[in-house]
Rosetta silent file (secondary structure, phi, psi, omega in degrees, C-alpha in Angstrom):
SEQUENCE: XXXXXXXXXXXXXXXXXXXXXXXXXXXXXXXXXXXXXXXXXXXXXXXXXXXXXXXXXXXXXXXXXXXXXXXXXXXXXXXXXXXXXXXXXXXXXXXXXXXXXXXXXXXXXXXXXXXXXXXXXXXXXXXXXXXXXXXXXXXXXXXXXXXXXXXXXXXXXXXXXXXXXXXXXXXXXXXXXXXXXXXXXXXXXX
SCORE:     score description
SCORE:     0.000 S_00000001
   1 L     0.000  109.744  165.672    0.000    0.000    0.000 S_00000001
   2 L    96.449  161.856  116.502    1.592    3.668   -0.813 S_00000001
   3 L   -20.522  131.423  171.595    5.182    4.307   -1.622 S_00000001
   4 H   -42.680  -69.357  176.496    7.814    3.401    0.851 S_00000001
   5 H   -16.414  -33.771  179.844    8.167    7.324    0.971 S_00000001
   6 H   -75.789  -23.054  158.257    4.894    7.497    2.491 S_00000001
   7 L   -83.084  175.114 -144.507    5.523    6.540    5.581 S_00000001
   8 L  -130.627  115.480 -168.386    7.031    9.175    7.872 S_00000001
   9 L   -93.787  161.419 -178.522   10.020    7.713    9.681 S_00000001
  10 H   -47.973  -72.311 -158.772   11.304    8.875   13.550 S_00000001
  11 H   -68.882  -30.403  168.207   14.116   10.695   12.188 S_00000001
  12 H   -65.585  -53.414  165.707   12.297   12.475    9.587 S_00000001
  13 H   -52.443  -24.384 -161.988    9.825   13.790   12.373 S_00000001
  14 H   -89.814  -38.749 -116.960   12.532   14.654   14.730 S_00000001
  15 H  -111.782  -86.144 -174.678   14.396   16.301   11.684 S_00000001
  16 H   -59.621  -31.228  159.963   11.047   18.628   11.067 S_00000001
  17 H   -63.353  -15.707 -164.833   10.307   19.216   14.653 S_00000001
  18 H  -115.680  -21.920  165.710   13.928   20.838   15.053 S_00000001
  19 H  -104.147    5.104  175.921   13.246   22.933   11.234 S_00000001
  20 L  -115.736 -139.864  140.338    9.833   23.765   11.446 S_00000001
  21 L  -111.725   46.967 -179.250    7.306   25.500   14.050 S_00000001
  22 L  -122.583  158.070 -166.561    5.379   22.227   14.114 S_00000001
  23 L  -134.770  164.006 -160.308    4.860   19.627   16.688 S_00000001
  24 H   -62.464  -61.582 -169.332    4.976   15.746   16.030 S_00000001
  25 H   -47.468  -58.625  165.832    1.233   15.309   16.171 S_00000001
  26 H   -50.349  -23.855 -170.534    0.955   18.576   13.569 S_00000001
  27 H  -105.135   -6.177  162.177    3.525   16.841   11.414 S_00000001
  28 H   -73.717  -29.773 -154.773    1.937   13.420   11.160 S_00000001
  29 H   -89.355  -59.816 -163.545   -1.562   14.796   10.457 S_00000001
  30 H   -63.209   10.069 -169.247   -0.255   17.176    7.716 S_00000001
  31 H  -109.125  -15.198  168.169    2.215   14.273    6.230 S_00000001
  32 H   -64.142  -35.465 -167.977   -1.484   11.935    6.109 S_00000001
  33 H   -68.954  -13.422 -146.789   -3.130   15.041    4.414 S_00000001
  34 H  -108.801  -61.679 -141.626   -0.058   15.816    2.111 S_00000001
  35 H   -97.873  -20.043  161.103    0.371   11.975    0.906 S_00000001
  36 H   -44.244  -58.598  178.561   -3.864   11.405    0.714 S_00000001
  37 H   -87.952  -21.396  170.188   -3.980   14.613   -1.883 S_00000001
  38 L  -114.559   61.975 -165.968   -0.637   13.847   -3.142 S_00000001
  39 L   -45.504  -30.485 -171.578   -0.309    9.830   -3.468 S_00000001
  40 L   -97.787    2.368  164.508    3.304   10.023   -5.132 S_00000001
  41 L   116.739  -31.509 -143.502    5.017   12.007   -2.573 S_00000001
  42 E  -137.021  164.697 -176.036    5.520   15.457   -4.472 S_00000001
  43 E  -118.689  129.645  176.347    3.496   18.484   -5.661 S_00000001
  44 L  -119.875  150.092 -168.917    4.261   19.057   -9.395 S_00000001
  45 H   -82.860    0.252  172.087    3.873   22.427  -10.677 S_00000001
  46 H   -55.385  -33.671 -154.697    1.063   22.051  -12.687 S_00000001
  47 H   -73.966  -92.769 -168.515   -0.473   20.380   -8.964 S_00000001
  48 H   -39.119  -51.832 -173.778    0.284   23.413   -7.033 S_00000001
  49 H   -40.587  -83.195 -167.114   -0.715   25.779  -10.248 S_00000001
  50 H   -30.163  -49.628  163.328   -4.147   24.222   -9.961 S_00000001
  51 H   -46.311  -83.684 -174.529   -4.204   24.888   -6.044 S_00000001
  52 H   -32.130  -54.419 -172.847   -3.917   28.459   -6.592 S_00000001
  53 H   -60.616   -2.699 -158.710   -6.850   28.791   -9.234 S_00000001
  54 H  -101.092  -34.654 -170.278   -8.976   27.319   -6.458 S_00000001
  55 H  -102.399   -7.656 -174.406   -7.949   30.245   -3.837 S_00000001
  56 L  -137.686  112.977 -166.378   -7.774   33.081   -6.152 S_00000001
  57 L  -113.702  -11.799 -177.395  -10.672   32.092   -8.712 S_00000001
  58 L   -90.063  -14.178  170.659  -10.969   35.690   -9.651 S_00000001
  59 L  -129.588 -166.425  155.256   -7.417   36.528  -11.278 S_00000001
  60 L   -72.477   96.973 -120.649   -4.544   34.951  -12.732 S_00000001
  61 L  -135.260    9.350 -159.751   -2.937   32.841  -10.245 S_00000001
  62 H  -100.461    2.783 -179.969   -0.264   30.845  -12.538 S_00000001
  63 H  -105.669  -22.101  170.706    2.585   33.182  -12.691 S_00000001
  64 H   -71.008  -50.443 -177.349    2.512   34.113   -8.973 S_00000001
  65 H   -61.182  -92.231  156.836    1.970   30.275   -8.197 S_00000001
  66 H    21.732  -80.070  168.027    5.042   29.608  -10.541 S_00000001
  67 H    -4.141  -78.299 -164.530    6.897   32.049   -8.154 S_00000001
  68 H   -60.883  -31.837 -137.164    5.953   30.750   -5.232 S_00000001
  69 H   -98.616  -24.086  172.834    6.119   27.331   -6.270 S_00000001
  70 L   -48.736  -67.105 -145.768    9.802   28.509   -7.112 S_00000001
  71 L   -99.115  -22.730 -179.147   10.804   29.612   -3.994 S_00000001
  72 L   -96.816  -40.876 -178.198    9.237   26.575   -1.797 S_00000001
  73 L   -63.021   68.449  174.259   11.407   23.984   -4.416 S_00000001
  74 L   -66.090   -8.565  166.525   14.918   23.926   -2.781 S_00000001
  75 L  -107.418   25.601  171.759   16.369   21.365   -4.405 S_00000001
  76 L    46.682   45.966 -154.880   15.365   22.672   -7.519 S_00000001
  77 L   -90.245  -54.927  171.752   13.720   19.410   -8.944 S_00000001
  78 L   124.045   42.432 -177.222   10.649   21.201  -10.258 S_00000001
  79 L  -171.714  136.418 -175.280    8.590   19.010   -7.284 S_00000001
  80 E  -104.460  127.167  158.384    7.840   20.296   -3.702 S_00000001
  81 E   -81.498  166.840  165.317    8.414   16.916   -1.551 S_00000001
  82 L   -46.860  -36.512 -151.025    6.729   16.698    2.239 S_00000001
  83 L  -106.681  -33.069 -157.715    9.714   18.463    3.901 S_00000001
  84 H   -98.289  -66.833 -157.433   10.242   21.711    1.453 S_00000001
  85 H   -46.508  -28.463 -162.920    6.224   21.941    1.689 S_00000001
  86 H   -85.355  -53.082 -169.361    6.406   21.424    5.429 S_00000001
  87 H   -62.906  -52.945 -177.755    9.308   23.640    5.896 S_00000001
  88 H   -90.515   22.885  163.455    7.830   26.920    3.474 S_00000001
  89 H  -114.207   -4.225  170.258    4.173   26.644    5.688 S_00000001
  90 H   -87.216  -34.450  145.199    6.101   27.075    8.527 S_00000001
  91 L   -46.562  -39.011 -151.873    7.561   29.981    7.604 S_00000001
  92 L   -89.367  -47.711 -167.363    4.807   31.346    5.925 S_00000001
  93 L   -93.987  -11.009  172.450    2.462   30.505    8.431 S_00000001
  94 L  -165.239   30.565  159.109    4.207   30.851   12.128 S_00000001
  95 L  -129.451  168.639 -146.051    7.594   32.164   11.618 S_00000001
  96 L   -52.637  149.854  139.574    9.193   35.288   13.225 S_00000001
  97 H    -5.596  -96.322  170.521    9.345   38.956   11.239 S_00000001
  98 H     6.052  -93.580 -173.181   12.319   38.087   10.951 S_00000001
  99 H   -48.853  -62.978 -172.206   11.972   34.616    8.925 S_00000001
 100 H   -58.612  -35.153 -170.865    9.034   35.789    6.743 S_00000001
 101 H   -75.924  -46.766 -156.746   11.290   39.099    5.715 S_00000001
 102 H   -97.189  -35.367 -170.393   14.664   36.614    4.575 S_00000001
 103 H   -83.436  -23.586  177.360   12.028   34.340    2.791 S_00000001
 104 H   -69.858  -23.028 -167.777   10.345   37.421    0.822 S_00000001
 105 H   -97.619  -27.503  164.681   13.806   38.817   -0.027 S_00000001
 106 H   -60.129  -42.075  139.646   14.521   35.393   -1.517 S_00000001
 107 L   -37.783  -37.338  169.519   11.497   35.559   -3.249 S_00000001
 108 L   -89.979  -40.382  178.979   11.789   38.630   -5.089 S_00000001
 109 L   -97.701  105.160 -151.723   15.183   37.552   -6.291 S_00000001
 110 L   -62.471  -27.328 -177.700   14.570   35.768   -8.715 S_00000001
 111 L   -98.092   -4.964 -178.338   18.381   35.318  -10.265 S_00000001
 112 L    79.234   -3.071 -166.081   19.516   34.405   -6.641 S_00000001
 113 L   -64.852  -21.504 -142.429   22.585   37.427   -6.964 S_00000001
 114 L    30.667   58.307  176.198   21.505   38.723   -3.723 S_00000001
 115 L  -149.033  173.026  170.681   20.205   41.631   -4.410 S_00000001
 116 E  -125.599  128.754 -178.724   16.637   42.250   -5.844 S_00000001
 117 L  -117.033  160.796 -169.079   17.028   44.647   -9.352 S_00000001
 118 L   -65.815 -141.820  -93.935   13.420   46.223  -10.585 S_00000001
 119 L   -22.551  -65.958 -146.436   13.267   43.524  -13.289 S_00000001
 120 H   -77.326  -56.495  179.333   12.966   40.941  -10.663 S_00000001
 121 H   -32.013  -61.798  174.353   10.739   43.301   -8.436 S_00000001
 122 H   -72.743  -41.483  164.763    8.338   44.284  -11.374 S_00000001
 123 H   -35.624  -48.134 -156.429    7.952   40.236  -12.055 S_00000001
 124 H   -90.721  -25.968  147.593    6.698   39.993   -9.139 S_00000001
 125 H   -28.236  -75.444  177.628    4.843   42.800   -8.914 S_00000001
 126 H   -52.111  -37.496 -167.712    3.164   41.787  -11.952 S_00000001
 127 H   -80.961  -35.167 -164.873    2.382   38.581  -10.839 S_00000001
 128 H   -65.853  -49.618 -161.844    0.600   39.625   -7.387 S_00000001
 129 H   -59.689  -42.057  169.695   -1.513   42.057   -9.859 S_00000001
 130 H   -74.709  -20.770  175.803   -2.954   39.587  -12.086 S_00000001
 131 H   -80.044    8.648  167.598   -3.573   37.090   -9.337 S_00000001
 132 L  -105.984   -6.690  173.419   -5.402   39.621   -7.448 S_00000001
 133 L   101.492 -178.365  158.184   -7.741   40.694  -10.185 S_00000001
 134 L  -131.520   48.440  177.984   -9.697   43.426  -10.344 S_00000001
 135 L  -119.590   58.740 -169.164  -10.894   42.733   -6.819 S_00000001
 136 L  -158.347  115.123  167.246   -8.917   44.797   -4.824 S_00000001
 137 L   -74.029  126.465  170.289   -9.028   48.869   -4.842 S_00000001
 138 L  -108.967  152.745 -160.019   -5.535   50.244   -5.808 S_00000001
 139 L   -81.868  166.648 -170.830   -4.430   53.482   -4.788 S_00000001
 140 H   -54.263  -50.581  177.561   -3.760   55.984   -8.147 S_00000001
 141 H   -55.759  -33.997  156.966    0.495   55.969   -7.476 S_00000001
 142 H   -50.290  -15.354 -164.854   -0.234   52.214   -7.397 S_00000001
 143 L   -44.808  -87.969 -105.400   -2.625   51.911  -10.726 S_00000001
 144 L  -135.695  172.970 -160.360    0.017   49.539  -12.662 S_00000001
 145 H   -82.177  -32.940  178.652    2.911   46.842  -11.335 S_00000001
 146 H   -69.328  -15.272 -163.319    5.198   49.685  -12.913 S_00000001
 147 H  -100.039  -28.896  167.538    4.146   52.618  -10.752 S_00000001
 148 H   -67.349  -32.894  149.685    4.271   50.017   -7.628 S_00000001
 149 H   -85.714  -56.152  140.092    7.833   49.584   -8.191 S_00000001
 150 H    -0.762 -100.320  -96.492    8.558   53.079   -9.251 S_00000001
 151 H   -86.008  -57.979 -168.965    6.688   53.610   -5.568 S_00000001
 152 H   -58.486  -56.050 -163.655    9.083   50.444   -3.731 S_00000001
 153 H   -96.710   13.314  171.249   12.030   51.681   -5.070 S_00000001
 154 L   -98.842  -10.687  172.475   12.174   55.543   -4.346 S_00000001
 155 L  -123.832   18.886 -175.885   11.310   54.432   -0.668 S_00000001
 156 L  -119.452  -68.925 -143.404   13.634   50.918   -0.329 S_00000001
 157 L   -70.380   89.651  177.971   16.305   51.632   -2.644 S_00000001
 158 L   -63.048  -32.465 -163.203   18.503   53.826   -0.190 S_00000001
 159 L   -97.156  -65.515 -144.244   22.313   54.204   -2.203 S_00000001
 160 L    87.153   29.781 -177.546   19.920   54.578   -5.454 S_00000001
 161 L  -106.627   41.200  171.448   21.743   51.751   -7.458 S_00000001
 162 L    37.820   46.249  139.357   18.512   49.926   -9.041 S_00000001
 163 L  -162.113  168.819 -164.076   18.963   47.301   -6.931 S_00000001
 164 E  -140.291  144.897 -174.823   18.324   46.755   -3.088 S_00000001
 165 L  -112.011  168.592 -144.728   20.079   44.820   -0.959 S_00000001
 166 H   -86.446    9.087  153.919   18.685   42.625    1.628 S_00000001
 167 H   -58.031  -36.214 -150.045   19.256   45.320    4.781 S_00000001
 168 H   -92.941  -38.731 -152.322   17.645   48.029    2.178 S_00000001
 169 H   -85.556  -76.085 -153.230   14.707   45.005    1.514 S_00000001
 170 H   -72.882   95.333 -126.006   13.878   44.094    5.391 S_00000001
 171 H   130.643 -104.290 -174.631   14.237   48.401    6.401 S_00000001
 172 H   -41.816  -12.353 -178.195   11.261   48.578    3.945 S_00000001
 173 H  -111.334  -15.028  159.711    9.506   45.638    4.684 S_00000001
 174 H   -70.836    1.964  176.154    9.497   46.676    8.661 S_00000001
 175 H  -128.355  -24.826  174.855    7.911   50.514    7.715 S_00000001
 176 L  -114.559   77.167  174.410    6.075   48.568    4.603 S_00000001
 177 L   -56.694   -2.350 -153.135    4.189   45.402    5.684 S_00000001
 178 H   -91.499  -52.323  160.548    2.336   45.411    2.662 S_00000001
 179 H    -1.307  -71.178 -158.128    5.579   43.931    1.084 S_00000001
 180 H  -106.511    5.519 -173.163    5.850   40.505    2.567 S_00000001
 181 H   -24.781  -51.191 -159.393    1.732   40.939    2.805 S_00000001
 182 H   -65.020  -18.555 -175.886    1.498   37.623    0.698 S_00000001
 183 H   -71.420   -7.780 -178.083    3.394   35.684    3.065 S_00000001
 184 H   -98.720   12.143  159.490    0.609   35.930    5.945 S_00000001
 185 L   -41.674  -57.726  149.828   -1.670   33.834    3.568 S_00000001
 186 L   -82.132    8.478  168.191   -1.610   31.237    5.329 S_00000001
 187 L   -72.794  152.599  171.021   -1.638   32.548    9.171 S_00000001
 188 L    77.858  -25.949  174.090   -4.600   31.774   11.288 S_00000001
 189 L   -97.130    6.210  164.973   -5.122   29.013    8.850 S_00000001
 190 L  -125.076    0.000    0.000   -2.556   26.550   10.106 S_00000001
């Protein structure tokens, strides 16, 4: 019955109790729920795409899922296993300022350089705006993904070298919550 994979070994629990905010009872019940909706172990991104159109049914949700979907794969396989899924809801969903701020700055940069340059910024941008629709009022400096980075980087970008580094990133995302906003998606629901 199931994949070897499917069962959830001692060391694997102990291993996610010491890298997650989760406690052995939370991480068996989400590794039944994980391998029930996911029988083969992994989230493929097509999987995950499809998750998104479910929570945002009103926008475009596949280049922002894409992102996201991005940034939760750490071993770059193009599949979220039990552990990297386990690992980015723990973050997302019950770790510190801090934690949510280093995973958002990872998130916008998209080439990994460590820095975020408006290219990457305006992807990303872009992406929250079609997955949000047209159900959300944006303020007028805000109309277009271009005027929202335009906006980000006259108040992040301190030395004024089109690109922000990540003290210049978390400075702006501690006076601008609205930043890391998407990362509180999942609080209060886990």
């Amino acid at each position: 019955m199931g994949s070897a994979k499917s069962k959830l070994l001692p060391e694997t629990i102990i291993k996610m109790q010491k890298s997650t905010y989760f406690e052995k009872k939370e991480i068996i019940q989400w590794h039944k729920s994980f391998y029930k909706d996911f029988h083969l172990g992994h989230i493929s991104k097509s999987e995950f795409q499809q998750s998104y159109k479910q929570f945002f049914p009103f926008g475009d949700s596949s280049s922002y899922s894409d992102l996201v979907f991005n940034a939760f794969d750490k071993n770059n396989d193009d599949l979220l296993d039990f552990e990297e899924f386990l690992t980015a809801l723990s973050v997302s969903s019950r770790g510190s300022l801090e934690e949510k701020i280093k995973f958002c700055f990872e998130f916008y940069d998209l080439n990994k350089d460590g820095f975020i340059e408006r290219e990457e910024m305006a992807a990303v941008v872009k992406a929250v705006y079609l997955l949000i629709g047209n159900t959300s009022e944006i303020p007028e400096d805000e109309s277009t993904p271009e005027k929202r980075v335009e906006k980000l980087f006259n108040f992040m970008d301190l030395d004024k070298d089109d690109k922000l580094t990540y003290e210049e990133f978390k400075l702006g995302s501690e006076k601008d919550p609205s930043i890391c906003h998407a990362m509180n998606l999942y609080q209060g629901i886990v």
